[in-house]
C-alpha positions as CSV (number, residue, x, y, z in Angstrom):
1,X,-18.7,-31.2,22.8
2,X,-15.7,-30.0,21.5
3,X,-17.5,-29.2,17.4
4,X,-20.8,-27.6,19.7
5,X,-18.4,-25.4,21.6
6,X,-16.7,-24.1,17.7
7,X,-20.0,-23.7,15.9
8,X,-20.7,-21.3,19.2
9,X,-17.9,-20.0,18.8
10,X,-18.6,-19.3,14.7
11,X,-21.7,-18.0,14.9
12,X,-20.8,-15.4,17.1
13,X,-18.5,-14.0,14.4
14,X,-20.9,-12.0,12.5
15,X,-21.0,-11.8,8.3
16,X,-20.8,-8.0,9.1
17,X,-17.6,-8.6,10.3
18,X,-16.3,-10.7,8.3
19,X,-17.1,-8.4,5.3
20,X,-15.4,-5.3,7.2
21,X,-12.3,-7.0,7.9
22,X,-12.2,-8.0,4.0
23,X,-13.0,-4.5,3.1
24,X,-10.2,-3.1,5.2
25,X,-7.4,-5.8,3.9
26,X,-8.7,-4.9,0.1
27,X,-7.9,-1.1,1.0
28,X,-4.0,-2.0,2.2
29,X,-3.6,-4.2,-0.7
30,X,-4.7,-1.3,-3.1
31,X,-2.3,1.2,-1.6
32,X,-0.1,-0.4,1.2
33,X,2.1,2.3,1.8
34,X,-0.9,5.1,2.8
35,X,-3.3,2.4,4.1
36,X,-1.4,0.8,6.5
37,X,-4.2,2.1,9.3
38,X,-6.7,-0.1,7.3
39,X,-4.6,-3.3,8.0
40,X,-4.0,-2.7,11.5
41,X,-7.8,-2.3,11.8
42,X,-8.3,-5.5,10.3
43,X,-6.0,-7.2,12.8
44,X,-7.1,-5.5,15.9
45,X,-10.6,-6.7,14.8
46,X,-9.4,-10.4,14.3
47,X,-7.9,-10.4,17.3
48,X,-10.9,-9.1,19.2
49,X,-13.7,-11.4,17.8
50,X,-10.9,-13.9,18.4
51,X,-11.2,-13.0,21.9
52,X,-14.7,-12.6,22.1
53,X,-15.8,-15.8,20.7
54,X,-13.8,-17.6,23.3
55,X,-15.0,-16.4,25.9
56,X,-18.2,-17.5,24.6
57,X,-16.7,-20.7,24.2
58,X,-15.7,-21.4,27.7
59,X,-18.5,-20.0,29.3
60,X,-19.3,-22.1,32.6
61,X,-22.9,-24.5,32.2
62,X,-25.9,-23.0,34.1
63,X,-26.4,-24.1,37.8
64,X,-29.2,-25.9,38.3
């Protein structure tokens, strides 16, 4: 249950994402000191689809 309930929680991380978040961490490496906003964008993100996908995760099973 436990490798079902991590693929979930994968898939709702989307490659769109993913490829943001790289983007931003690519523009604070190229110029740390004036792109700071661009890494803090990139954490608030992680943090959010961390969120997100966890609650996905732990979603209670359908009455029946």
């Amino acid at each position: 249950m436990g490798i079902a309930r991590d693929g979930l929680s994968l898939m709702a991380i989307k490659m769109d994402d993913l490829l943001f978040i790289a983007s931003r961490v690519q523009q604070y490496q190229a110029n740390p000191a004036n792109q700071w906003r661009a890494k803090d964008t990139a954490i608030t993100l992680i943090i959010a689809l961390a969120l997100r996908s966890s609650a996905i995760s732990v979603r209670p099973p359908p009455l029946s």
